[in-house]
C-alpha positions as CSV (number, residue, x, y, z in Angstrom):
1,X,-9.0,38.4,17.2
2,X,-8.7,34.9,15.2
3,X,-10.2,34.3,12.5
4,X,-12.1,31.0,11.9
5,X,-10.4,28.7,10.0
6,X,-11.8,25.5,8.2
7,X,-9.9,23.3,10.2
8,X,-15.7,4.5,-4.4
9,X,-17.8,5.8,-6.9
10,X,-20.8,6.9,-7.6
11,X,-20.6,5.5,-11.1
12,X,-23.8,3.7,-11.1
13,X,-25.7,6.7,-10.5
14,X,-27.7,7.6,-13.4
15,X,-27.3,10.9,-15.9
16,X,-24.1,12.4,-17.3
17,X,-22.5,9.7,-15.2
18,X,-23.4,5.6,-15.8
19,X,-21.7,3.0,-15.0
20,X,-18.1,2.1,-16.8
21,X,-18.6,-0.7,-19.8
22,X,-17.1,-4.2,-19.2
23,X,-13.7,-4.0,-19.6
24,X,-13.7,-0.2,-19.0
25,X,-11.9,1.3,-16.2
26,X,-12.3,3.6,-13.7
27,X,-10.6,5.1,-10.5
28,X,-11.2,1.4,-8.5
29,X,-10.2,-0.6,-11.7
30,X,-6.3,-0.9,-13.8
31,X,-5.5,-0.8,-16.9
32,X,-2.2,-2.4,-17.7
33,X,-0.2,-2.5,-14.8
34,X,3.3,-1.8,-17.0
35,X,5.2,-1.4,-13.7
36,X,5.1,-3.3,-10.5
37,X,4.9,-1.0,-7.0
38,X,6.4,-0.8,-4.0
39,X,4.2,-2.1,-1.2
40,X,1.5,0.4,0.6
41,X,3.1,2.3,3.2
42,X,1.9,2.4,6.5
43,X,0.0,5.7,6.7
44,X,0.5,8.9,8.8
45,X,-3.4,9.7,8.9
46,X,-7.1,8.5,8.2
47,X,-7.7,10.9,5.8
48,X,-6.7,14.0,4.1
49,X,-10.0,14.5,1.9
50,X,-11.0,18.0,3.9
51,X,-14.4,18.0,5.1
52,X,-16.4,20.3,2.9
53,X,-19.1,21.4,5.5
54,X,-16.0,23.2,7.8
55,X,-16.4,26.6,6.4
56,X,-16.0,29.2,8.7
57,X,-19.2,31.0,9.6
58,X,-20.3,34.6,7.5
59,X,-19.0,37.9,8.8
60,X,-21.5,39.6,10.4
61,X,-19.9,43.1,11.0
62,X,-19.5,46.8,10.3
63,X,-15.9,47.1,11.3
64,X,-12.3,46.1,10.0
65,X,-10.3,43.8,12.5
66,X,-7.2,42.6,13.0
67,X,-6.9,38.6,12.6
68,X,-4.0,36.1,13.9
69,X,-3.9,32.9,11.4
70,X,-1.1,30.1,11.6
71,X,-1.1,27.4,9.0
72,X,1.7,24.9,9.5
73,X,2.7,22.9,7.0
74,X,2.6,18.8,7.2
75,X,4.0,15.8,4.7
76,X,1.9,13.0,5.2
77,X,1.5,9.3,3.7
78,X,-2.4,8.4,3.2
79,X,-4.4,6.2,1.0
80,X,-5.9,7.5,-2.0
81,X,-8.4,4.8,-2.2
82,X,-8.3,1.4,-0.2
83,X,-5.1,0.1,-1.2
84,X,-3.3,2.6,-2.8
85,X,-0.7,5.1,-0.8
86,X,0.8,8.6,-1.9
87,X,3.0,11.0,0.0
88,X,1.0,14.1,0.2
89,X,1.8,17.9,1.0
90,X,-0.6,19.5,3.1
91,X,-1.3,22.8,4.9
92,X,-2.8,21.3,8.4
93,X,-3.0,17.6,7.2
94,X,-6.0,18.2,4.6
95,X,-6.5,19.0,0.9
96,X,-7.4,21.3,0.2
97,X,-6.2,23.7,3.5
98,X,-8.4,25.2,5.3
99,X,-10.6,28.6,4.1
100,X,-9.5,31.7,5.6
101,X,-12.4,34.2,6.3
102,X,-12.4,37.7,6.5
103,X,-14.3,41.0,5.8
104,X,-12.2,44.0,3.2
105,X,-10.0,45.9,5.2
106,X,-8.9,43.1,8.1
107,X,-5.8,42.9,8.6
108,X,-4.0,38.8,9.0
109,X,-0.9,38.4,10.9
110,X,0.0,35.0,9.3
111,X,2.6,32.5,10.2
112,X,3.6,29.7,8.5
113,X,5.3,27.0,10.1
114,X,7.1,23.7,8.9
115,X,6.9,20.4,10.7
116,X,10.2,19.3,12.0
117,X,9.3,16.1,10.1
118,X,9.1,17.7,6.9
119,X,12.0,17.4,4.3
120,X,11.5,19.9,2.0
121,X,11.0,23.5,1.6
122,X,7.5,25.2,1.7
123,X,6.0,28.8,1.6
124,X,2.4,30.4,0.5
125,X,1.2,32.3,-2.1
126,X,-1.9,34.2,-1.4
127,X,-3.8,35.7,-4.0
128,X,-5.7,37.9,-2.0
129,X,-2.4,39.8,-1.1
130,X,-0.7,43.1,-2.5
131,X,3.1,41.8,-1.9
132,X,6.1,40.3,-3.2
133,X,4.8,36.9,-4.8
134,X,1.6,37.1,-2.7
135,X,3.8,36.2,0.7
136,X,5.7,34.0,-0.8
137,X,9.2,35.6,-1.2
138,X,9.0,36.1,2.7
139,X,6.9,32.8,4.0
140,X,9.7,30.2,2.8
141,X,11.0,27.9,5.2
142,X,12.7,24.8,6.1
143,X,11.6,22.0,8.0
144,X,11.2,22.9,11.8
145,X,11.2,26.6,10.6
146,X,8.7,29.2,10.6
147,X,8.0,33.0,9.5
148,X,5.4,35.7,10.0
149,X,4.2,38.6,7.3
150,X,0.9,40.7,7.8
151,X,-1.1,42.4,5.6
152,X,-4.2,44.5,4.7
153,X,-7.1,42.1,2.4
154,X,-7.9,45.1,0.3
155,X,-9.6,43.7,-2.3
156,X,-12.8,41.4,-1.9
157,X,-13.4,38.1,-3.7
158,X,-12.5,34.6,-2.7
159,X,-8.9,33.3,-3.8
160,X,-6.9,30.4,-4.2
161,X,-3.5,30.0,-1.9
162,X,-0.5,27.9,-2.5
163,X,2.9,26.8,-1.9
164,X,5.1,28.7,-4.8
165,X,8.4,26.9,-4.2
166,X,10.3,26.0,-6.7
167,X,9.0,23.2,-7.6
168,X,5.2,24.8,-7.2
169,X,3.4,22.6,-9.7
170,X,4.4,19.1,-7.8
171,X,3.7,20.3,-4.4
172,X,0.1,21.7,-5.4
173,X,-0.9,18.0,-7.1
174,X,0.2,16.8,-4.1
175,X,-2.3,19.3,-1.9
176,X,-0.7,22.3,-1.0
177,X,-3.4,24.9,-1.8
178,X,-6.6,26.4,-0.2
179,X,-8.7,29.3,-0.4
180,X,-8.9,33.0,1.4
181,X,-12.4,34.5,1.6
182,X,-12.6,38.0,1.4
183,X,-16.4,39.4,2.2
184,X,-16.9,42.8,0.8
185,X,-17.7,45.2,3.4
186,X,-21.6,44.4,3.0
187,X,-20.9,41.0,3.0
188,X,-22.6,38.1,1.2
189,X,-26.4,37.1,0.7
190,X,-27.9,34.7,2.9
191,X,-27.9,31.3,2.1
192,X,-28.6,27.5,4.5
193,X,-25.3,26.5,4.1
194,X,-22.0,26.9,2.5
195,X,-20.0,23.9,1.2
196,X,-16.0,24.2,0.4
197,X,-14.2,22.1,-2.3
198,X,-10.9,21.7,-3.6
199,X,-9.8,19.9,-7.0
200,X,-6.1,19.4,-8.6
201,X,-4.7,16.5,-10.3
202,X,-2.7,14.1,-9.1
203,X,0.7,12.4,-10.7
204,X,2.3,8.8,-9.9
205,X,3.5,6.1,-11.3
206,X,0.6,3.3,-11.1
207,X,-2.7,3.3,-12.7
208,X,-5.8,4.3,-11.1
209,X,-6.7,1.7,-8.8
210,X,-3.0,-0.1,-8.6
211,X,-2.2,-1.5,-5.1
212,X,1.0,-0.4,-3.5
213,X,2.6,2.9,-3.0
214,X,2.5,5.5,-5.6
215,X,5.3,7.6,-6.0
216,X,5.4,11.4,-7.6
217,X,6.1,11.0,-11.7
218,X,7.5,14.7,-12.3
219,X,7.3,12.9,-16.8
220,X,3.6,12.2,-16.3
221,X,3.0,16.0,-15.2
222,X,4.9,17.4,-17.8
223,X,2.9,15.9,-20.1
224,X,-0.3,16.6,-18.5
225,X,-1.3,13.1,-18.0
226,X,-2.8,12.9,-14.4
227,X,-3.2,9.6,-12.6
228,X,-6.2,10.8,-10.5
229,X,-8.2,14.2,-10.3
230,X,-9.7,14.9,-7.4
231,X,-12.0,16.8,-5.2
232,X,-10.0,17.3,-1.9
233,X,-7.4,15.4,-2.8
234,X,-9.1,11.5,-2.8
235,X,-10.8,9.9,-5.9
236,X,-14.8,9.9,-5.6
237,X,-14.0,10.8,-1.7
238,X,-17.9,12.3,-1.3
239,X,-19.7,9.0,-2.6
240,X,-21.7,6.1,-1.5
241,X,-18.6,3.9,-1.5
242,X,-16.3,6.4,0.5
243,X,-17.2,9.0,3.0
244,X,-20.6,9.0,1.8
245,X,-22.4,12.1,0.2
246,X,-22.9,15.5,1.8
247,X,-26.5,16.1,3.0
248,X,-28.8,18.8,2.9
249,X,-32.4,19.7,3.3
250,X,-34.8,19.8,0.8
251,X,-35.5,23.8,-0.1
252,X,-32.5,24.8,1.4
253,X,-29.8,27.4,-0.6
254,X,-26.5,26.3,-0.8
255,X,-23.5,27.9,-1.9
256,X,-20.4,26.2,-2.9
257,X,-16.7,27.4,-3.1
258,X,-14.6,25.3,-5.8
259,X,-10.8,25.9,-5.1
260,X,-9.0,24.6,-8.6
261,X,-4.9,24.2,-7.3
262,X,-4.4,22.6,-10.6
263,X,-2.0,22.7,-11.3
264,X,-2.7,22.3,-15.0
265,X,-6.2,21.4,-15.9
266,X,-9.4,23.6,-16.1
267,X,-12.6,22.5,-14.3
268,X,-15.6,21.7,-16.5
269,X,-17.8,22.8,-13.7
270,X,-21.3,20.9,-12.9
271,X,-23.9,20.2,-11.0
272,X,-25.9,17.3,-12.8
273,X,-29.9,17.5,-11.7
274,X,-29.0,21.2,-11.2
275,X,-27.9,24.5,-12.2
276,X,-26.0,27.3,-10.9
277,X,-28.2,29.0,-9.6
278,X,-26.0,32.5,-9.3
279,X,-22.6,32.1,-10.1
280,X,-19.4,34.1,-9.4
281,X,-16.9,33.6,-12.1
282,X,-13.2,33.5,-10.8
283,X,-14.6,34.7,-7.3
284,X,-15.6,38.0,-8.3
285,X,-17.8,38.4,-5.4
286,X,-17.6,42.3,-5.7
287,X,-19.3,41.7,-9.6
288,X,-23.2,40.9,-10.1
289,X,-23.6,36.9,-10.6
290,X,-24.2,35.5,-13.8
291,X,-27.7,33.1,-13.8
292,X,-28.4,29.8,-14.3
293,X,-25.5,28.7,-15.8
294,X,-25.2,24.8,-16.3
295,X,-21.0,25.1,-17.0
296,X,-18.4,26.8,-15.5
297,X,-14.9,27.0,-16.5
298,X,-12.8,27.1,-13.2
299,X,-9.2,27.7,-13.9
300,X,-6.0,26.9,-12.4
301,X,-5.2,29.0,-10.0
302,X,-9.1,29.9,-8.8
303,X,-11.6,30.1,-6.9
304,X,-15.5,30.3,-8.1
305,X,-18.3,30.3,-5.8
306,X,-21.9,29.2,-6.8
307,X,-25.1,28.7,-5.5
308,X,-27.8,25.9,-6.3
309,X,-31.8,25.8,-5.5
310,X,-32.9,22.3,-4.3
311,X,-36.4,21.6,-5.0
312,X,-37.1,18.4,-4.7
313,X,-34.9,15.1,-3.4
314,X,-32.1,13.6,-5.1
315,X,-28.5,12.8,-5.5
316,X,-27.0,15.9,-6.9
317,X,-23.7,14.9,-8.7
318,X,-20.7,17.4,-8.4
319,X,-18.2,17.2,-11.9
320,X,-15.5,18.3,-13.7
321,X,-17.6,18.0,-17.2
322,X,-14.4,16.6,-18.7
323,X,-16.0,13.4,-17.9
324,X,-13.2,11.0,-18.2
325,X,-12.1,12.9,-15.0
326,X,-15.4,12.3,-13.1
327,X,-15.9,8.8,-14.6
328,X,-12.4,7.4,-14.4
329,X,-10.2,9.6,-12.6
330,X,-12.3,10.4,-9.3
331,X,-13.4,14.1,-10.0
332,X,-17.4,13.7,-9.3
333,X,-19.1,13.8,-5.2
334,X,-22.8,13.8,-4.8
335,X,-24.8,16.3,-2.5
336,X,-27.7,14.4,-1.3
337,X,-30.5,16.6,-1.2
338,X,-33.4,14.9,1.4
339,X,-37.3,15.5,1.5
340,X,-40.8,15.1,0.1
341,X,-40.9,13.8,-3.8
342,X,-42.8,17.0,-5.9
343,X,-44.2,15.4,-8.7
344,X,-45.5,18.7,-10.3
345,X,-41.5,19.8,-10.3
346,X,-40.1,16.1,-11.5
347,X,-41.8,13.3,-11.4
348,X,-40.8,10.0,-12.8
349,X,-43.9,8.2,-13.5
350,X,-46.2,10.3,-15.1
């Protein structure tokens, strides 16, 4: 049986988020623009900001199957915002790769294959997976390559994967991760809809907002000093000025997976006009949610899943808390929630 896979800025908007001073940057501005860039190359694809409404439907069974997955691996030039190019790493041509759903006690044949366009070396790490490096010892690969491993998802709890080559931390900032979802045998509450991010930090050698093509900078990771951070991989990607928010219904429960590849920086977790409603801390799915919480630290190297009530009708603005990140660097996307003002919940004319 196959599983199902999961295939600028809103910096005006008003609350923890306002608009940049004059003379203040952001993701769409430069500051000083110390070294001139190669041109903008042409690009491989539209897009590689993942969609974050493709999550693969719940699990609604009693019984442990067996599951045939194949990720292949893709290098890709895209923009990062109008203007500005990367080369990105990519498990199916989108950051971050796409969820893996199962139920504890499937079994996944997964195979891992390399473009023959590729020029480096790739392999997974799952963290859902009792094994030598998660997979990764036996996935690596060349370009035009490919390998197979299987194993049992024996614990539940939704994990991050990446590529653990040896030069891990560059190719997750450049995209390579995702997450595994593994229901526990009773599988998860109910909820309208499900929504599926990804954040990590991205290194070059241009500002945020420079024109041309920006190459890796291996000095500027060392030192922790990200370029952009991102949700799926783009700056501000799920704002008025990009790809537009995500909408939902008024009243309708929503639960949302936060993948952090990292590869250095914790999330500052937050949904401004919200709360987390129940939250799972490191994708402990197996462990009662914590309530109400308004900020969640999601580490490197994690997955958390949350859930938010939406009352009433409003632009509900997803951040790293770090707000520098949001404000400047790209980390924020707003879920637009649509319906019927409630002026006994909020009203803003009294």
């Amino acid at each position: 049986m196959m599983t199902a896979l999961g295939a600028g800025a809103a910096l005006g908007l008003a609350g923890c988020i306002s608009a940049p001073e004059e003379g203040s940057v952001s993701a769409n501005d430069t500051e000083a623009q110390d070294e001139e860039l190669d041109a903008a190359k042409t690009t491989d694809v539209d897009r590689v900001a993942a969609d974050p409404t493709d999550v693969p439907d719940p699990i609604n069974r009693s019984s442990s199957v067996e599951h045939d997955v194949t990720l292949t691996t893709q290098e890709v030039t895209a923009e990062l915002e109008p203007g500005v190019t990367f080369d990105f790493m990519t498990f199916e041509g989108r950051v971050p790769g796409p969820m893996i759903r199962v139920r504890r006690g499937d079994t996944v044949n997964l195979t891992l294959e390399s473009e023959d366009a590729n020029s480096l070396p790739h392999n997974i790490d799952f963290h859902a997976v009792y094994g030598p490096g998660g997979g990764a010892e036996d996935t690596t690969i060349g370009p035009g390559e490919s390998a197979t491993i299987s194993f049992q998802a024996m614990y539940p709890g939704v994990h991050i994967y990446h590529c653990a080559v040896s030069n891990m931390d560059q190719h997750i900032s450049a995209g390579m991760y995702g997450a595994i979802l593994v229901e526990p045998e009773d599988g998860l509450p109910e909820v309208d809809r499900e929504l599926y991010f990804g954040q990590n930090e991205i290194y070059t050698n241009g500002d945020a907002g420079q024109e041309g093509h920006h190459k890796f900078d291996f000095e500027a990771m060392k030192k922790e000093e990200p370029t952009y951070v991102t949700f799926n991989g783009e700056p501000h990607a799920f704002t008025g000025d990009r790809y537009g928010p995500i909408e939902v219904e008024q009243d309708e429960s929503v639960r949302i997976f936060l993948s952090n590849g990292g590869p250095n920086l914790a999330s500052s977790w937050h949904a401004i006009g919200n709360v987390w409603t129940k939250l799972y801390r490191d994708g402990s799915l197996a462990s009662e949610p914590d309530k109400y919480v308004e900020t969640c630290p999601v580490r490197p190297g994690t997955v958390a899943a949350a859930e938010i009530d939406t009352p009433v009708p409003q632009p509900i603005k997803i951040v790293d808390h770090s707000l520098t990140r949001a404000a400047r660097k790209g980390a924020l996307g707003v879920i637009q929630v649509n319906g019927e003002e409630r002026p006994e919940i909020f009203n803003p004319n009294p």
